[in-house]
PASE-371969 format. One line per 3 residues: their letters; for each residue x, y, z of C-alpha. Coordinates in pm, whole numbers, always signed. Layout:
<pts>
A	X Y Z ~ ...
</pts>
This chain:
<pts>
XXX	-108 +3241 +6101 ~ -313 +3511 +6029 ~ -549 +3521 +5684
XXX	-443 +3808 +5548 ~ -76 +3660 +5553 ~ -147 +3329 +5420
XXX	-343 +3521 +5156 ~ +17 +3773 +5094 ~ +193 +3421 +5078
XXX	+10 +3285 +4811 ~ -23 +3591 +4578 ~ +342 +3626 +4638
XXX	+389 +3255 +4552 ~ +131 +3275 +4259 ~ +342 +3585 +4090
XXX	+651 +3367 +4125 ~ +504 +3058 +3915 ~ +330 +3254 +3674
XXX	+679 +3420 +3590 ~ +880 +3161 +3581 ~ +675 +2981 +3354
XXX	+719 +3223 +3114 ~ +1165 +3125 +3171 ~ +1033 +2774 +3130
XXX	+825 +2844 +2793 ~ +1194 +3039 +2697 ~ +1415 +2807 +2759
XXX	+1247 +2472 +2706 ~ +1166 +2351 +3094 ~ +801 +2258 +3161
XXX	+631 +2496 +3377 ~ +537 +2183 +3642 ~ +863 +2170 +3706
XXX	+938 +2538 +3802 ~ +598 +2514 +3994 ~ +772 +2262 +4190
XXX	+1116 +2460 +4205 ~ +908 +2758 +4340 ~ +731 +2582 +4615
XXX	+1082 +2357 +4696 ~ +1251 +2707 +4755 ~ +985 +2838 +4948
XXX	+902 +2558 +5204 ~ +1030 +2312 +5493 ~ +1396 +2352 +5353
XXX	+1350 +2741 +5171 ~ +1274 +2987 +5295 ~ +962 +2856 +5483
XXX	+1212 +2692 +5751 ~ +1200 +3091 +5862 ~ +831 +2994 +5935
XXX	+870 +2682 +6171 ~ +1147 +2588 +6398 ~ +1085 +2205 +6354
XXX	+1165 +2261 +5931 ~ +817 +2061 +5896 ~ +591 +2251 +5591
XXX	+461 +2569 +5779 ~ +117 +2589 +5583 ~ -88 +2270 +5447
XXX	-41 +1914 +5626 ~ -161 +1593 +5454 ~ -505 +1607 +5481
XXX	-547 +1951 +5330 ~ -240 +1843 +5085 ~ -476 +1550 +4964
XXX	-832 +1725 +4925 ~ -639 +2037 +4723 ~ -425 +1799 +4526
XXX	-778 +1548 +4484 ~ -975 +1890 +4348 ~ -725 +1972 +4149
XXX	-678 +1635 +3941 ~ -1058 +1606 +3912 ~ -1081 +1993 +3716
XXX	-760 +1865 +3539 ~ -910 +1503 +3449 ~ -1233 +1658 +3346
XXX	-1122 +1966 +3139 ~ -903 +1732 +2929 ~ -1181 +1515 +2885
XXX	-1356 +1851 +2758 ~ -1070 +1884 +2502 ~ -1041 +1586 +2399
XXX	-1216 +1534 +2056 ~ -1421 +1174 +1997 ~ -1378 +1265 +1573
XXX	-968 +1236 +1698 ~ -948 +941 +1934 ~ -1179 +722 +1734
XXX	-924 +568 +1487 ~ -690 +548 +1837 ~ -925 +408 +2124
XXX	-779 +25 +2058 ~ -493 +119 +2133 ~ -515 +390 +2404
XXX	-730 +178 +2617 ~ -496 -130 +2562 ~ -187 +130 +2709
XXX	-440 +285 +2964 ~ -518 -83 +3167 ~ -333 -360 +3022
XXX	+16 -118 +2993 ~ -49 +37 +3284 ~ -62 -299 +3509
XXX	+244 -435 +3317 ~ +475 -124 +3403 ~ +313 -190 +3769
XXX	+464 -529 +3774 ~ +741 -516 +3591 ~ +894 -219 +3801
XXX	+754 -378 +4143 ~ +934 -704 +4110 ~ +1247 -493 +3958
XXX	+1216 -296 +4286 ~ +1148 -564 +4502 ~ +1466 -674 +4456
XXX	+1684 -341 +4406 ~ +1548 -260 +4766 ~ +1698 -599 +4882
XXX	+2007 -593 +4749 ~ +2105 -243 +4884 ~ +1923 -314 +5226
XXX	+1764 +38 +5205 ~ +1596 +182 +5577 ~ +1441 -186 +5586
XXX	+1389 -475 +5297 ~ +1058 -402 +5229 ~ +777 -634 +5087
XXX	+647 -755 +4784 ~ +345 -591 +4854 ~ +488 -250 +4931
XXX	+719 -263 +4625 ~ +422 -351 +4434 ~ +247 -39 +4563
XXX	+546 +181 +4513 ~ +547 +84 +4112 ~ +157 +137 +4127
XXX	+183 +523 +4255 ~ +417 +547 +3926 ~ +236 +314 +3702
XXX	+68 +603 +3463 ~ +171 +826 +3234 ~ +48 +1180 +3407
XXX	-248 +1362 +3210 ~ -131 +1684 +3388 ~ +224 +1666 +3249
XXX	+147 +1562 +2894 ~ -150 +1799 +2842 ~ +82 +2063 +2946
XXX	+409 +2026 +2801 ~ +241 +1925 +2446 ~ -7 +2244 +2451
XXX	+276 +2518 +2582 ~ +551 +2336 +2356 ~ +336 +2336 +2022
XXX	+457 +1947 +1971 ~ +247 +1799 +1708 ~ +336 +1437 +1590
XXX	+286 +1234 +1247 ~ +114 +913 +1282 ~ -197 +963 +1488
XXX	+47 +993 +1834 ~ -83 +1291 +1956 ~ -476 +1150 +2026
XXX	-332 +829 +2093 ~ -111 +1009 +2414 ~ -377 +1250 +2515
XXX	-655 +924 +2530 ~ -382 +728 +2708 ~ -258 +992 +2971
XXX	-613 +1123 +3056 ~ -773 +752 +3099 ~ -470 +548 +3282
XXX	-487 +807 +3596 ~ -852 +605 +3740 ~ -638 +231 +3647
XXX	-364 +397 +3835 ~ -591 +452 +4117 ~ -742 +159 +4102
XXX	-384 -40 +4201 ~ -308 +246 +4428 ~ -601 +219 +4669
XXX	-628 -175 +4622 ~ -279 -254 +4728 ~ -320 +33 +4965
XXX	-609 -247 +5136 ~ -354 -504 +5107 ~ -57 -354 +5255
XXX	-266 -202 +5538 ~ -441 -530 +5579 ~ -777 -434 +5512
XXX	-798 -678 +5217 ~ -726 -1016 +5141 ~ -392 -1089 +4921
XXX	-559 -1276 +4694 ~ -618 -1241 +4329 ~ -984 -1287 +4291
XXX	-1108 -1034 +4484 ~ -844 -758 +4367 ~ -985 -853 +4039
XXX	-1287 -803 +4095 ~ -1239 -478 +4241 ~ -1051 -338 +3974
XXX	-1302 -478 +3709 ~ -1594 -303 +3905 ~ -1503 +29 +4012
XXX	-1357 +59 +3663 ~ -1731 -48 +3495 ~ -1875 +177 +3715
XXX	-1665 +460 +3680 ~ -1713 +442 +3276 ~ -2096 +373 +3294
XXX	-2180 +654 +3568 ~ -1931 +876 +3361 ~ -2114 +857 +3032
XXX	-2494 +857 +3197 ~ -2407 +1185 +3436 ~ -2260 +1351 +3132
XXX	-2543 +1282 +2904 ~ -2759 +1388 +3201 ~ -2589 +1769 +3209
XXX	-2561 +1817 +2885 ~ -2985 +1756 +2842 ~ -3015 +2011 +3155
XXX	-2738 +2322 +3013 ~ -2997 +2259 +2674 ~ -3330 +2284 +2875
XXX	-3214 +2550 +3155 ~ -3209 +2888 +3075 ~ -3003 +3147 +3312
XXX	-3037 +3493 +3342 ~ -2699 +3516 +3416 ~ -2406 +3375 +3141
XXX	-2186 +3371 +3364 ~ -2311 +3118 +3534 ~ -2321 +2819 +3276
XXX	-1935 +2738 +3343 ~ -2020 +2732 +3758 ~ -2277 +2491 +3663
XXX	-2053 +2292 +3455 ~ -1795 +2311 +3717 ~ -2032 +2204 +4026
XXX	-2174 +1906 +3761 ~ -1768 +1807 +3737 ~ -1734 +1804 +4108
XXX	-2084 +1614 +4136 ~ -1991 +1362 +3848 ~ -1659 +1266 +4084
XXX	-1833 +1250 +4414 ~ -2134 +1096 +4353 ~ -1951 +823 +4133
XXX	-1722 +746 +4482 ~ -2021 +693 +4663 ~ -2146 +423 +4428
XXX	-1875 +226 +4444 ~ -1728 +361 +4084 ~ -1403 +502 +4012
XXX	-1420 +839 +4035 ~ -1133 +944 +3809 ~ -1237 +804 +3543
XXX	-1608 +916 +3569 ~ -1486 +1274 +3576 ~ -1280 +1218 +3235
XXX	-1596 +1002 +3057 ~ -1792 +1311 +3165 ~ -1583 +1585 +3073
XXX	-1556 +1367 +2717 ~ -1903 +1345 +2692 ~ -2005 +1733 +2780
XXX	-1676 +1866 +2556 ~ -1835 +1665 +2271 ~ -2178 +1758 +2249
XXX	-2373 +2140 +2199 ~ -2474 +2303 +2441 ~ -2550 +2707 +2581
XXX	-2215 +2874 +2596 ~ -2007 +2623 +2516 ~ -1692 +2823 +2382
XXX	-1715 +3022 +2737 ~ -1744 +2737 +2963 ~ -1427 +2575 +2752
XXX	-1234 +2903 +2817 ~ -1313 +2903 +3154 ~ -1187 +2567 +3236
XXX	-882 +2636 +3029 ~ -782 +2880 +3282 ~ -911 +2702 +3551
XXX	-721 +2402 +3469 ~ -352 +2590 +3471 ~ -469 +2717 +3837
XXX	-503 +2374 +3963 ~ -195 +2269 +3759 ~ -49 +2572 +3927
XXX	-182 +2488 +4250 ~ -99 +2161 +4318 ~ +248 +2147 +4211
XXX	+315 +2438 +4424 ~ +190 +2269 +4695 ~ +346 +1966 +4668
XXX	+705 +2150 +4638 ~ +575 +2330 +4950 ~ +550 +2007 +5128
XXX	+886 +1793 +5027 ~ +1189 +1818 +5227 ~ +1506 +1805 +5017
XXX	+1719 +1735 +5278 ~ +1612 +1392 +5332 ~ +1674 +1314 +4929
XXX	+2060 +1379 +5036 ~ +2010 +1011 +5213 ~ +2214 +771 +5025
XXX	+1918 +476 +5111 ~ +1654 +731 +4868 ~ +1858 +882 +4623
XXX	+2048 +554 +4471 ~ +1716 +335 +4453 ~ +1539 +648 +4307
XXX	+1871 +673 +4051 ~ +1778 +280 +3983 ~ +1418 +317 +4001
XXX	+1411 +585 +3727 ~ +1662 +407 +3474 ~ +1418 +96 +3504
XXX	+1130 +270 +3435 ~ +1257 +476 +3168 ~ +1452 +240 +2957
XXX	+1273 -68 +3041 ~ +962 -61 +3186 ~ +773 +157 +2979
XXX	+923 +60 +2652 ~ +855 -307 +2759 ~ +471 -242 +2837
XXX	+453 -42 +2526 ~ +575 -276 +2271 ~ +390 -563 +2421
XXX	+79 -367 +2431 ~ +137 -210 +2081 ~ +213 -603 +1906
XXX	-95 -626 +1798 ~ -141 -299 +1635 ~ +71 -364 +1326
XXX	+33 +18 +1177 ~ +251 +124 +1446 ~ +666 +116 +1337
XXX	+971 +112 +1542 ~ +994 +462 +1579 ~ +638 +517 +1702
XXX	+662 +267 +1930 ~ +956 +456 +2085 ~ +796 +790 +2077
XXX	+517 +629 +2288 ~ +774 +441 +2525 ~ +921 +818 +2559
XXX	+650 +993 +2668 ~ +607 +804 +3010 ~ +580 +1137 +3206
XXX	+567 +1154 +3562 ~ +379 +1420 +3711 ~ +155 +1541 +4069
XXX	-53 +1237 +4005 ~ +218 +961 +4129 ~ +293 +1214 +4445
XXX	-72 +1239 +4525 ~ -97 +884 +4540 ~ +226 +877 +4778
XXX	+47 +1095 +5004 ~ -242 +892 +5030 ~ +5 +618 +5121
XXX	+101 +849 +5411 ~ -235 +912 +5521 ~ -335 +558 +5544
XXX	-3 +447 +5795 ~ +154 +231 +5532 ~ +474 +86 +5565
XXX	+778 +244 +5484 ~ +511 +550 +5335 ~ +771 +841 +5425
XXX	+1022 +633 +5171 ~ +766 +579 +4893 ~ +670 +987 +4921
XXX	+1024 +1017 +4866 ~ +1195 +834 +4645 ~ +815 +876 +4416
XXX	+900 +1259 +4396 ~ +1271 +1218 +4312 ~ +1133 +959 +4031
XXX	+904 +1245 +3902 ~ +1184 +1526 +3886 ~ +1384 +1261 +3714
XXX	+1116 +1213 +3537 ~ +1028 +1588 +3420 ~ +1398 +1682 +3321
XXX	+1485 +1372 +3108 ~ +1154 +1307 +2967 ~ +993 +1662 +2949
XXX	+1270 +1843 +2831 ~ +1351 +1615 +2551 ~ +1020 +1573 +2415
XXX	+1029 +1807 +2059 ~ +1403 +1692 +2045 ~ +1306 +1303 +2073
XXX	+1043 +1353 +1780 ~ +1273 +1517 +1543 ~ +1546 +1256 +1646
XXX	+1298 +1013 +1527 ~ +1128 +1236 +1269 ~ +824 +1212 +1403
XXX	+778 +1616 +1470 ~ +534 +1750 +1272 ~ +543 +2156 +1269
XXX	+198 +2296 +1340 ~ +44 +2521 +1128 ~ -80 +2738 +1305
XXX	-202 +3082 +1251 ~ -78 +3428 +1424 ~ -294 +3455 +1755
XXX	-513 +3719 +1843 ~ -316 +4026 +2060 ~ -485 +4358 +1921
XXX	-829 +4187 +1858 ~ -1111 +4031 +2103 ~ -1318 +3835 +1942
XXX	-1435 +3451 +1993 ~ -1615 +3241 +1744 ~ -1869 +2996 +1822
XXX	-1698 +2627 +1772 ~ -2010 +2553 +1544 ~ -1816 +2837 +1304
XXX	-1557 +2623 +1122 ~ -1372 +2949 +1016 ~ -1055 +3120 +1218
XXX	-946 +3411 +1299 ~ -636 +3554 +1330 ~ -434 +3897 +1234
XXX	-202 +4013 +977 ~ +28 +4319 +1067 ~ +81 +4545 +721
XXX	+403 +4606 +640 ~ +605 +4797 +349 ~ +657 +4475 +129
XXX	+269 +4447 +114 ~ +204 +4784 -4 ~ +441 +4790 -326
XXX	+115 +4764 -559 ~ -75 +5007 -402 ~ -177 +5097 -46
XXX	-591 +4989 -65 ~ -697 +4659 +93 ~ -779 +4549 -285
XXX	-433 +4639 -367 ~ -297 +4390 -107 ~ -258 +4012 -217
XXX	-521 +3820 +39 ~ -592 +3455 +33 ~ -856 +3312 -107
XXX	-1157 +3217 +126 ~ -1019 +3503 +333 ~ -1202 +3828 +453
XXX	-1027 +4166 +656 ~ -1339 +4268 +866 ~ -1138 +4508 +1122
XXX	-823 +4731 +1136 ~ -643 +4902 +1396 ~ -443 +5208 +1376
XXX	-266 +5312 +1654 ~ -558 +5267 +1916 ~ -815 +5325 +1602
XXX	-1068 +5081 +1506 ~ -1232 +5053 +1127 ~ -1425 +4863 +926
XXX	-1279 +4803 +576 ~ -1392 +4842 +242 ~ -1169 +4753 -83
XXX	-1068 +5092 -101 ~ -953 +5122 +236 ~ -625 +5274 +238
XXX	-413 +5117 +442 ~ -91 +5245 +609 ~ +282 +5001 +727
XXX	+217 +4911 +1098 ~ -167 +4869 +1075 ~ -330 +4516 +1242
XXX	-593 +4352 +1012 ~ -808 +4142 +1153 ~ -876 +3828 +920
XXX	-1135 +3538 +929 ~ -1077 +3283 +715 ~ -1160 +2925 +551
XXX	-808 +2856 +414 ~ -596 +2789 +724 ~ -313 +2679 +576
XXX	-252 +2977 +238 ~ -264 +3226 +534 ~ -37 +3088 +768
XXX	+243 +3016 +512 ~ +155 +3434 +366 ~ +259 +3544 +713
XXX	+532 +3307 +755 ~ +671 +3438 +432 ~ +584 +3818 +493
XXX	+821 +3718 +829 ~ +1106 +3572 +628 ~ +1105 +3907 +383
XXX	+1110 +4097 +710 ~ +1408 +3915 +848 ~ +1577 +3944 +516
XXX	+1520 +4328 +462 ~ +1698 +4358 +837 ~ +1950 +4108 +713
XXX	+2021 +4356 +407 ~ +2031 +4609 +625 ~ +2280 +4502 +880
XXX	+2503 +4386 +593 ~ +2489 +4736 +410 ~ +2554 +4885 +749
XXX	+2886 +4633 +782 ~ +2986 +4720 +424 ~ +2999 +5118 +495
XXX	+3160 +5097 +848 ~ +3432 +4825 +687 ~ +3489 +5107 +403
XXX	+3455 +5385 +642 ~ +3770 +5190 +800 ~ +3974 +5135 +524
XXX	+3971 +5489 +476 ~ +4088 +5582 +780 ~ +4373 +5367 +763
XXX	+4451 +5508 +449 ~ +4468 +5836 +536 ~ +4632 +5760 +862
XXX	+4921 +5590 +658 ~ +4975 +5905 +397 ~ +4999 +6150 +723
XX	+5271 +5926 +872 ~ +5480 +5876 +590
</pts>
């Protein structure tokens, strides 16, 4: 296939997921799983089967499918690591690292042994072994960082009680335990390792010691070379962040460490310290991270083949599968895990057992179960993706309605963002910014900025008329329709001013619409009326 048409597939594919996650924002769908839908409809079984005769995918094959999808979940790993804030997760790291290793191996054997024997009941393609079920619950074992850093920053979910930290830590640090399992019973089911528990145990203690320890030192390292280097060019301080990300996970493989876990202690490390162009870099990897997100769920719905899901042998243990790790499972490993943290309630402890998302993470680990020859790896690719769609529409959709169920929602406060205005402010700058649109029912005392009631703590340092710009003074006159841009100490007094300036908006085109209904309803009575005295 030529270049130029791969290239026209891609932007053609790119436009499609970029739209439809604007439906998904709509409606209430995570944009992963429209990703997914996109790619689905346009490979093996889509339209792609237009591509290739055999209905096999038409553009990446496993190997390529792994190093994009490996990429990918390294910028992911390491950009929420960069997020992540140490003043958050401290009150929260007992209990996110308990739910990162210890949870995380108990939902592995809880749902291996649970499908060890589903598969031998219903005889499925072959009764498969402990080892291999084990394996299949370990591609599924963590909660995906991809999924819950996306669906909680697009949906706006904020949670009482600490959860939010607590799910971010836990997502973003059980991916390298995950991997850990993966690869070692990986070894065991290929026979390249010994079935016993000793050395296992030391493997998983090791590469996760390493992976922590080379994650912390390489970070520290970058951050004391962005402070002492000095480009000519800005733009080049997020590339060098970005090559020290890709460094941090390679290097750490190489030594024996996990490398998943480096890339998150390092991308903590770097997103918590000061450094030259730090607000940039953070932008850059914001975008950078929905491109990956982007580009390896695409991907992956480019490479499934639906038909095969129609098999009665995938789709009823997947059915099973999904029900055990839903309601018993993850609640199971959570409320052990969360005993002996007595703050936590009922309802908290339900949350957490909620948000066991599924994401690309579990499928990339079925693929490297196809790349390495296992057993029965075709049937673990499969009934793993099913699990994860199952997994996105029960879980993911339900999310915001779960936490008001339990009243744990929490509504954000958060101020008007920035859509006539370009400005950034250094993170150092505790201030925000944000912008205030004038309208009639703020002019009633007088039309000057002074005249105007503005928060305390508050300044207007910009307005836009039309495609104007000016700076303001108190005797500014201002005109309805006119965008003020507003920096500001007191968050919270400025957000609930707009909120309310919105709810006298809605109710002046309430009173409106109701004075409009009034006259028509008399207009029509008096057409009636006079209708009935020229008839009689």
């Amino acid at each position: 296939m030529q270049v130029e048409l791969i290239l026209l597939i891609l932007s053609l594919l790119f436009f499609a997921s970029i739209f439809t996650d604007k439906i998904g924002y709509r409606f209430g769908v995570p944009a992963l799983l429209l990703f997914l839908a996109v790619g689905m409809f346009f490979g093996a079984d889509g339209i792609g089967r237009l591509f290739n005769e055999d209905g096999m995918g038409y553009m990446f094959d496993l190997d390529t499918a792994q190093a994009i999808s490996t990429v990918a979940l390294c910028v992911i790993l390491f950009s929420g690591g960069m997020d992540t804030k140490i003043a958050d997760i401290r009150p929260v790291i007992a209990p996110g690292i308990t739910l990162a290793t210890i949870g995380v191996l108990l939902t592995m054997l809880i749902t291996g042994v649970i499908i060890y024997y589903v598969f031998g009941w219903l005889n499925a393609v072959a009764t498969i072994t402990l080892p291999i079920a084990l394996l299949m619950a370990a591609t599924m074992s963590s909660t995906d960082s991809a999924s819950v850093f996306s669906i909680m920053r697009t949906s706006g979910i904020s949670f009482k009680h600490n959860l939010r930290p607590l799910l971010e830590l836990e997502s973003g640090a059980n991916d390298p335990m995950a991997y850990v399992l993966t690869s070692t019973l990986i070894g065991v089911a290929t026979a390249k390792m010994e079935p016993t528990a000793l050395p296992i145990v030391q493997t998983i203690v090791v590469q996760l010691v390493m992976g922590g320890v080379l994650g912390f030192a390489f970070g520290k390292a970058v951050v004391t070379l962005m402070r002492k280097v000095q480009l000519n060019n800005d733009s080049l301080y997020p590339i060098m962040v970005l090559t020290a990300c890709i460094f941090i996970f390679s290097i750490t493989y190489y030594l024996q460490g996990n490398p998943y876990l480096a890339v998150y202690v390092g991308g903590l490390i770097i997103g918590n310290s000061k450094f030259t162009k730090k607000r940039q870099t953070k932008s850059f990897f914001d975008g950078l991270t929905w491109l990956s997100q982007l580009v390896m769920f695409l991907m992956l719905g480019l490479l499934v083949r639906p038909h095969e899901f129609l098999q009665l042998e995938v789709w009823l243990p997947c059915l099973i599968i999904s029900i055990v790790m839903v309601f018993i499972s993850r609640p199971l490993s959570v409320f052990l895990c969360m005993a002996p943290f007595r703050k936590y309630h009922l309802r908290d402890k339900v949350m957490l057992s909620w948000v066991g998302l599924k994401g690309a993470v579990p499928i990339i680990f079925a693929i490297m179960c196809m790349s390495e020859k296992v057993p029965h790896s075709n049937l673990i690719f499969n009934v793993v993706f099913l699990c994860t769609l199952v997994s996105l529409l029960a879980q993911g959709t339900t999310l915001a309605a779960m936490a008001k169920k339990l009243r744990l929602a929490e509504p954000p406060m958060q101020l008007r963002r920035l859509e006539h205005f370009d400005l950034d402010l250094p993170e150092e700058i505790e201030s925000s910014a944000t912008e205030v649109e004038v309208t009639k029912e703020m002019l009633l005392n007088g039309s000057r900025l002074l005249d105007i009631g503005i928060p305390r703590q508050t300044l207007v340092i910009m307005v836009r008329r039309g495609e104007d710009f000016f700076v303001p003074t108190g005797q500014s006159e201002l005109e309805e329709g006119d965008q003020l841009l507003v920096l500001t100490d007191n968050d919270v007094e400025v957000a609930n001013q707009y909120k309310m300036q919105e709810a006298e908006e809605a109710a002046r085109h309430l009173n409106i619409f109701t004075d409009t209904m009034a006259y028509l309803k008399l207009k029509w009575y008096r057409l009636q009326r006079s209708y009935r005295r020229k008839h009689r």
